[in-house]
C-alpha positions as CSV (number, residue, x, y, z in Angstrom):
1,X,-26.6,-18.7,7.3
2,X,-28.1,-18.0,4.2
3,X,-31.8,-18.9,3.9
4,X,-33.4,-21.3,1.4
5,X,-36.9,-19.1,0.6
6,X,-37.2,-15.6,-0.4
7,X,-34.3,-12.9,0.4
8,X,-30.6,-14.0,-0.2
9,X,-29.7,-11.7,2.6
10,X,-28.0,-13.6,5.2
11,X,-29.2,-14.2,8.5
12,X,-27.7,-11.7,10.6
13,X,-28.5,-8.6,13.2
14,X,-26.4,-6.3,10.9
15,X,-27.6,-7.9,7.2
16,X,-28.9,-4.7,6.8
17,X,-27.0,-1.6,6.9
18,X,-29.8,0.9,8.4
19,X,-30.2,-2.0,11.3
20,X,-27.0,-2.1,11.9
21,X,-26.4,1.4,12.5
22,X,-29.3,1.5,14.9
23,X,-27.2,-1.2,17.0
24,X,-24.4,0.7,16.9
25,X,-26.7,4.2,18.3
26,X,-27.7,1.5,21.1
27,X,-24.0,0.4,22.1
28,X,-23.6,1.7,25.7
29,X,-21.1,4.1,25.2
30,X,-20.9,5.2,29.0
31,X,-19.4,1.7,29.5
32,X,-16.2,2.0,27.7
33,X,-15.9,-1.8,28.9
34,X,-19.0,-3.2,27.7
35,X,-18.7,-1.1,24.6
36,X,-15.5,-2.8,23.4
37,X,-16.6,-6.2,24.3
38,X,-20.0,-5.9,22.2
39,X,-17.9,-4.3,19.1
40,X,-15.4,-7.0,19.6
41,X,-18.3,-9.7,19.6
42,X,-19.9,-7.6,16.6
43,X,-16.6,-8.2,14.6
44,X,-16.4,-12.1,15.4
45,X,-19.9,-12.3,14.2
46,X,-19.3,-10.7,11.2
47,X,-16.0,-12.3,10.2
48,X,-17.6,-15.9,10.9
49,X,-20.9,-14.5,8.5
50,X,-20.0,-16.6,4.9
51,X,-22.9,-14.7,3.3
52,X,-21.6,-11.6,3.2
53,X,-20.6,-9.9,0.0
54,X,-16.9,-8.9,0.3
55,X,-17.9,-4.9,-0.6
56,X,-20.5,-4.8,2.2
57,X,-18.4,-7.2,4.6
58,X,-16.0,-4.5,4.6
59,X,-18.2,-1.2,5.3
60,X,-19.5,-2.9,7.8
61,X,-16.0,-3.9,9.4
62,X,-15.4,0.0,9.2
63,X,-18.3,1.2,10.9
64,X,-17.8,-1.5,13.7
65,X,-13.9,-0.3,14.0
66,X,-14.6,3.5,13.7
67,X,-17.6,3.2,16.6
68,X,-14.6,1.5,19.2
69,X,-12.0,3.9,18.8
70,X,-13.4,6.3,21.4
71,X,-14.1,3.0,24.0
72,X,-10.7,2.2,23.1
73,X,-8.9,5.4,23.8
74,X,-10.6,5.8,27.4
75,X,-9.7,1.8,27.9
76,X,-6.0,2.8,27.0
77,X,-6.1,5.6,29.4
78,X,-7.8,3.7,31.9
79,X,-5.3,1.3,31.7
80,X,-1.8,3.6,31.9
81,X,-2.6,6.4,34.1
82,X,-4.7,4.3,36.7
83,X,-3.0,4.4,40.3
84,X,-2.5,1.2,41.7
85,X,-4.9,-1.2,39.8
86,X,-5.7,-4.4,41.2
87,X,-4.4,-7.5,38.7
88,X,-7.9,-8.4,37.9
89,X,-8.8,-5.4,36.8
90,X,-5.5,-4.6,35.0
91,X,-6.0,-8.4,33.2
92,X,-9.4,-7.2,32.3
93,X,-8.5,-4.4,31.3
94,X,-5.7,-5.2,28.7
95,X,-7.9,-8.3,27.6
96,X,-10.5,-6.5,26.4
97,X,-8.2,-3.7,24.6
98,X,-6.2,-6.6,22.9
99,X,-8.6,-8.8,21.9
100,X,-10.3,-5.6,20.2
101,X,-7.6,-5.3,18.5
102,X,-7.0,-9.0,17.2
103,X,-10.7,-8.9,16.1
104,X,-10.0,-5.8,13.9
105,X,-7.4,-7.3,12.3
106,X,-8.4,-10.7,11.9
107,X,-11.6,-9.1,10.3
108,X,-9.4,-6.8,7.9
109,X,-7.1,-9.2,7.0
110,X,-10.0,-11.6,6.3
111,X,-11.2,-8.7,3.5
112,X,-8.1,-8.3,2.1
113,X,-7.6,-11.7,1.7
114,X,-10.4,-12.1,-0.4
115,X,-9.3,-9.5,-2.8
116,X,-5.9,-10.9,-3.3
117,X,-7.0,-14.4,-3.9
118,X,-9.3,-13.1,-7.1
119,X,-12.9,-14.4,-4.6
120,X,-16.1,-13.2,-6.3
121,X,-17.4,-10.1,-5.9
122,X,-13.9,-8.9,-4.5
123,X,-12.8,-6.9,-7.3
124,X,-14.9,-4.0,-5.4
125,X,-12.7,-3.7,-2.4
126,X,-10.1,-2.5,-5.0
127,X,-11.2,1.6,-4.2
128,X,-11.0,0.7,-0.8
129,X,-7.9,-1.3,-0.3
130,X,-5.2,1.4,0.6
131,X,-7.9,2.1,3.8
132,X,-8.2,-1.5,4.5
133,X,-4.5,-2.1,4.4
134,X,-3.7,1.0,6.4
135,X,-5.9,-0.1,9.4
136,X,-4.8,-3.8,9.5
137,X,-1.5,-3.1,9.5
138,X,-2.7,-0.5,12.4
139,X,-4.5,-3.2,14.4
140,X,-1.4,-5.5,13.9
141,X,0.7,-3.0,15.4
142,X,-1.2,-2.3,18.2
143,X,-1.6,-5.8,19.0
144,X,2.4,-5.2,19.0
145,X,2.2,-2.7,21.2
146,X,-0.1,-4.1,23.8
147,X,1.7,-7.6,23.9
148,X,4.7,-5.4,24.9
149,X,2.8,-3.6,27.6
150,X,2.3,-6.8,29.3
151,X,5.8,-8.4,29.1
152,X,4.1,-10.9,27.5
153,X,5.3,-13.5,24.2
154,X,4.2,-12.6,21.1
155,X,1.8,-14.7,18.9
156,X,4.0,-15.6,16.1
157,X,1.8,-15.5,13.6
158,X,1.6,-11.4,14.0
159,X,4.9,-10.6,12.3
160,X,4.2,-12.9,9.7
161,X,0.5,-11.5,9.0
162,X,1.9,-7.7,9.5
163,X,5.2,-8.7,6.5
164,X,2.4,-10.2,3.9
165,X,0.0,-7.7,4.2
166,X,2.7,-5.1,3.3
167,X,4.7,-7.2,0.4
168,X,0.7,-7.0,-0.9
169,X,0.9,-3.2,-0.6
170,X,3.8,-3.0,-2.2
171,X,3.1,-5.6,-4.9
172,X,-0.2,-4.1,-6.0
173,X,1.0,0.0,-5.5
174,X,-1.3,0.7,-2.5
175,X,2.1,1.3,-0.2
176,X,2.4,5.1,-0.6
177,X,-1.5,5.7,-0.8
178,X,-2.6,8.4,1.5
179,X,-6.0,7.9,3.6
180,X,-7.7,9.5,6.7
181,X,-7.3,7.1,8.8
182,X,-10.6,7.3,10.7
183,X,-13.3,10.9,10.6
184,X,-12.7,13.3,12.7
185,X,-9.1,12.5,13.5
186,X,-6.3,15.1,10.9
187,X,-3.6,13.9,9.5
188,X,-3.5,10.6,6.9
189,X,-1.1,7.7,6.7
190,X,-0.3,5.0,4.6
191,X,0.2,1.2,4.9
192,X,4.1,2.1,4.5
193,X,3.6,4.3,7.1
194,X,2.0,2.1,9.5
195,X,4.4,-0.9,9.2
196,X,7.1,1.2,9.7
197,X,5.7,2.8,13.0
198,X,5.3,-1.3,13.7
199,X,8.9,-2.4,12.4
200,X,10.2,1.2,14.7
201,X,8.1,0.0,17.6
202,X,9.6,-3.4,17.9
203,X,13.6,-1.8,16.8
204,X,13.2,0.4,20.0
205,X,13.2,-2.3,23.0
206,X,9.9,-1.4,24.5
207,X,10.2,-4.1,26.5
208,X,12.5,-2.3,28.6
209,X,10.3,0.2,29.1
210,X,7.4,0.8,31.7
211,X,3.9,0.3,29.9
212,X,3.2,4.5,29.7
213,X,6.8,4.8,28.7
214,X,5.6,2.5,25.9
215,X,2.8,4.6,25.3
216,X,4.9,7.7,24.9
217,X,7.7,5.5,22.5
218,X,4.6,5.0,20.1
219,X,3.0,8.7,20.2
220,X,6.9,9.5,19.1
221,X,7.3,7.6,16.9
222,X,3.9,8.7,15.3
223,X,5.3,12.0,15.4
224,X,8.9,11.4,13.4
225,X,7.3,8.6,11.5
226,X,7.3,10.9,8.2
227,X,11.1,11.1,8.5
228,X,11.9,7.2,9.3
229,X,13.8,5.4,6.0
230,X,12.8,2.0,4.5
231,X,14.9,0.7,1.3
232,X,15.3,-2.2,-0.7
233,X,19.3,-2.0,0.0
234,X,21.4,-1.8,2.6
235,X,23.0,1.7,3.2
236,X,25.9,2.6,6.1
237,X,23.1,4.6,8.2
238,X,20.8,1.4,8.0
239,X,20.5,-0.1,12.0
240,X,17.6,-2.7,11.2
241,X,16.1,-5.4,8.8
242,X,12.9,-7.7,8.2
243,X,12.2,-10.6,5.7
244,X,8.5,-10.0,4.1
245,X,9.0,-14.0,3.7
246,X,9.1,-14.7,7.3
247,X,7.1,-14.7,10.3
248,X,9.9,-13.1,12.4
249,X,10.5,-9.5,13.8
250,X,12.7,-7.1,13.2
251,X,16.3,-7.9,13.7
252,X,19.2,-5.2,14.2
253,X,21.8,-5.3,11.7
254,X,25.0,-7.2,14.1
255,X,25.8,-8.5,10.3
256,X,24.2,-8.3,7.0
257,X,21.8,-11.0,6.2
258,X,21.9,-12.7,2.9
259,X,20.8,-11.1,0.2
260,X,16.9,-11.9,-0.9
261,X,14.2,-9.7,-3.2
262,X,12.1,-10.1,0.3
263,X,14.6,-8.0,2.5
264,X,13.7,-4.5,3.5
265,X,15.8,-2.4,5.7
266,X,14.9,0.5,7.7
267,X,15.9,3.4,10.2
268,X,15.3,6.7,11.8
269,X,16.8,8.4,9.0
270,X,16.2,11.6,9.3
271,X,14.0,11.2,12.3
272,X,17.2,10.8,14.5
273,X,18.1,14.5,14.0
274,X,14.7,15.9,14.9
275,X,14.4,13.7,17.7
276,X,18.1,15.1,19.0
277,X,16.4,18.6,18.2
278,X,13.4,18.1,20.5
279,X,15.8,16.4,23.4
280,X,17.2,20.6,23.1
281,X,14.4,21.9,23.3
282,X,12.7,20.2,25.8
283,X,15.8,20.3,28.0
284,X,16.1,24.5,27.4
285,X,12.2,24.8,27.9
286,X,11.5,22.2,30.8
287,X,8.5,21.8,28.3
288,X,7.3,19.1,25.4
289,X,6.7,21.8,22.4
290,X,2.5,21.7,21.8
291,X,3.2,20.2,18.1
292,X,4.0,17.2,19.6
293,X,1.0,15.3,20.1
294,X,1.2,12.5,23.1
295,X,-2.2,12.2,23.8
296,X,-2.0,13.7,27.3
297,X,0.2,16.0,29.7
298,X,3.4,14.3,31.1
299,X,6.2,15.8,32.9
300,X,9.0,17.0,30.9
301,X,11.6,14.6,32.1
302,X,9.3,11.6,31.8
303,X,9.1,12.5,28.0
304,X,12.8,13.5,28.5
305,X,13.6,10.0,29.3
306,X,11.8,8.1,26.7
307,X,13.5,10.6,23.9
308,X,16.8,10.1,25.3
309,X,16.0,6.1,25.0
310,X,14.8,6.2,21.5
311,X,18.2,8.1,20.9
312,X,20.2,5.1,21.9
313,X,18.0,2.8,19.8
314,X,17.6,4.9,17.0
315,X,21.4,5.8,16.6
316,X,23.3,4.0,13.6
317,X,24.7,1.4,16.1
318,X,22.3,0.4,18.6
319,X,23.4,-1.1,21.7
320,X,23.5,-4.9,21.8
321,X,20.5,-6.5,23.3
């Protein structure tokens, strides 16, 4: 709400940048739990503010989404490497990982959206809009990925949000801009980059897969997503498709859809070969090589599995489903 005497700022906890980096210093960062929760609440808040300007509506969406990602990473782990956890607390667990997620999203795509509809004030976010794309398309994807992990149906309006936002990336040249992703954490992506590693996620039927198995399918394909392909045309190595003008996921290629400017084809490309590579090695070593960056120790033949799935998916002809 936006008050009728004296300041225009609007009347919120974090209508002030310096107060709202002192709530974020207070978050209770011992309680990965709680944390999440109050950053997911923070987001909501900020997302249903109308008195924001778009520029500072997004820094603040940054700084909320760059304080969870530590919260997040020990909820994931939590959640996957836990012994035996009782439903309740699994439920709780994944609720509170997801709905981050859906929050961050929501809250980028609600930026983004202001930009590409021409709102005032918007034309700022235009610096910033590789970034912004970059991590929605992120959050989408690991609302992907988590929705999986539970065996559960997707919301069908993900697909359709994750296809827009990147037809936008394309459209306005943003698709191949390179960003950190978040501080502190090397390497940089892309939106391109990060809507493939969605569009490779759902191609490699993680929902025949057990959830760290699904864990371990998205670390790889983090690690080959450099080498994936994504064209406009169909070519004879090309296993999969999506429609930017549709809600629905990626489809493997049992027959060439008809033709349309909105099509966009992809596959492992070159990945395949590497991936083949690091099956030999790891088979020849009994070891994953240390460049390969799964966020945690696994057993050789656990990661040996998961490779040798992606193989099958990943080939030219996929099996049928």
């Amino acid at each position: 709400m936006i008050s009728l005497f004296g300041s225009n700022k609007p009347d919120h906890p974090m209508a002030d940048i310096k107060e709202a980096r002192k709530l974020l210093d207070e978050l209770p960062t011992s309680d990965a739990f709680k944390c999440a929760e109050e950053l997911t609440h923070w987001l909501a808040s900020v997302i249903a503010e109308a008195g924001f300007k778009p520029e500072y509506r997004a820094q603040l969406i940054q700084l909320l989404d760059e304080a969870a990602q530590i919260p997040l990473r020990k909820l994931a782990r939590d959640y996957l490497v836990s012994p035996r956890l009782a439903k309740f607390q699994e439920l709780r667990l994944w609720k509170a990982i997801y709905e981050y997620w859906r929050h961050a999203a929501l809250a980028y795509t609600a930026c983004i959206d202001l930009y590409a509809t021409g709102a005032k004030g918007a034309d700022a976010l235009k610096g910033s809009m590789p970034l912004l794309l970059t991590r929605a398309l992120r959050a989408l994807a690991a609302q992907v990925k988590w929705t999986y992990v539970r065996y559960g149906p997707m919301d069908p309006s993900v697909w359709g949000v994750i296809a827009k936002l990147y037809a936008l990336a394309e459209t306005r040249k943003f698709a191949q801009s390179s960003v950190t992703l978040y501080p502190g954490v090397p390497g940089e992506s892309t939106p391109e980059k990060e809507f493939l590693k969605a569009a490779m996620l759902s191609a490699s039927s993680p929902d025949s897969l057990l959830p760290l198995e699904i864990e371990l399918c998205e670390r790889l394909i983090a690690h080959f997503c450099a080498s994936f392909t994504l064209r406009l045309d169909l070519q004879p190595d090309i296993a999969y498709w999506i429609d930017l003008a549709t809600s629905q996921a990626p489809l493997r290629l049992a027959r060439p859809p008809q033709p349309a400017p909105s099509l966009r084809f992809f596959a492992a490309g070159k990945a395949l070969e590497e991936l083949e590579a690091l099956i030999d090695t790891t088979k020849a070593t009994g070891n994953v090589p240390a460049q390969v960056n799964l966020g945690g120790s696994y057993p050789a033949e656990s990661v040996l599995d998961v490779l040798n799935h992606l193989a099958l998916y990943w080939s030219h002809k996929p099996p049928e489903r």
